[in-house]
LOSE-655394 format. One line per field, with one value per residue (C-alpha): residue number from 1; x, y, z; residue in three letters. Coordinates in Angstrom, 1 decimal, decimal comma, padded with zeros to 4 digits. Each point is the difference from the previous one (the first is absolute). Layout:
nr: NUM:... $
east: X:... $
north: Y:... $
up: Z:... $
rest: ala:... $
***
This chain:
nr: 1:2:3:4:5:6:7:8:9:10:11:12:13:14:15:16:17:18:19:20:21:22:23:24:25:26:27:28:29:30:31:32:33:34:35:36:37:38:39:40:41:42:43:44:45:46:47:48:49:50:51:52:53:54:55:56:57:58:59:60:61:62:63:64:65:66:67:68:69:70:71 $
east: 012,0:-000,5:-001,2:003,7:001,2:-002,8:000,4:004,0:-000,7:-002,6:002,3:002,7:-002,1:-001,4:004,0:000,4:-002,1:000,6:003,3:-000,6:-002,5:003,2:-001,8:001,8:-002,2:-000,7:-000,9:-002,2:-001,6:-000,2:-002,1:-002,4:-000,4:001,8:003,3:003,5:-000,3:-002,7:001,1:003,2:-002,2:-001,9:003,3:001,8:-003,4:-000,8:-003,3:-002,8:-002,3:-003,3:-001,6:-001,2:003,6:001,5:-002,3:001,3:003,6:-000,3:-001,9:002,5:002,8:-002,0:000,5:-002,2:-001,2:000,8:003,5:-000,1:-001,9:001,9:002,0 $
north: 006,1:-003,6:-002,6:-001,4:003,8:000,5:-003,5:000,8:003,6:-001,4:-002,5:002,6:002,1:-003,1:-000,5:003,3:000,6:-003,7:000,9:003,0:-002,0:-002,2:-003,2:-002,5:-001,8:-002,8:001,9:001,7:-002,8:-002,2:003,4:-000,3:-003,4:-000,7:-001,8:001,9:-000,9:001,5:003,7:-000,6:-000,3:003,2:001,9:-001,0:000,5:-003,2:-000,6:002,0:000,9:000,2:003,6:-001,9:-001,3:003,4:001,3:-002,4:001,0:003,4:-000,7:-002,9:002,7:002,8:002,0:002,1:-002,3:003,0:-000,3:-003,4:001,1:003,2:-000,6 $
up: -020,2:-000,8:002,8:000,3:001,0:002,5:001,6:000,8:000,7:003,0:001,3:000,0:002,3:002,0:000,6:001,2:002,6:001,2:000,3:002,0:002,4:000,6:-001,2:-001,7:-003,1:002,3:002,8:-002,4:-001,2:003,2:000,7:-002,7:000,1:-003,2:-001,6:-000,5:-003,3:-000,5:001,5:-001,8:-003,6:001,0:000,8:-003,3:-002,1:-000,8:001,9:000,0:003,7:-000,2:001,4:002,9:001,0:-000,8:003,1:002,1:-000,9:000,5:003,4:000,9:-000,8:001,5:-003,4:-001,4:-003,6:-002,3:001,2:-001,6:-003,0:-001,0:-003,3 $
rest: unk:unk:unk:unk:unk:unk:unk:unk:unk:unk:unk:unk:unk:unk:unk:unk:unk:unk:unk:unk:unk:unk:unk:unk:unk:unk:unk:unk:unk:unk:unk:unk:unk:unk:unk:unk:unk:unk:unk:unk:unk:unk:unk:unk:unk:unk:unk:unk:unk:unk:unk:unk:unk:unk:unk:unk:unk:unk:unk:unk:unk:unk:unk:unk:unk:unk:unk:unk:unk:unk:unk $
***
């Protein structure tokens, strides 16, 4: 797996689960402080979180982070 496939397999699973929380990306992101832009570059694999900020998804979420992480 090359960098390219991890990043869209994560912001496949970040879309997931924010869709099941009901949260729209700018909900989400007003949430974490963040643009839209930005959690629409994460979901389509073209930005890459820092561990830090993956944390605070998964808490912001209330996910457990392996959800996020598991590829």
């Amino acid at each position: 797996m090359n960098k390219q496939e991890l990043l869209k397999k994560f912001g496949k699973n970040v879309k997931i689960e924010r869709i099941k929380k009901d949260l729209t990306q700018e909900q989400l992101a007003e949430i974490m402080n963040v643009s839209q832009n930005y959690i629409a570059n994460i979901e389509c694999g073209k930005a890459n979180m820092s561990l830090g900020k993956i944390l605070e998804l998964a808490e912001f979420i209330g996910v457990n982070i392996n959800l996020l992480l598991e590829f």
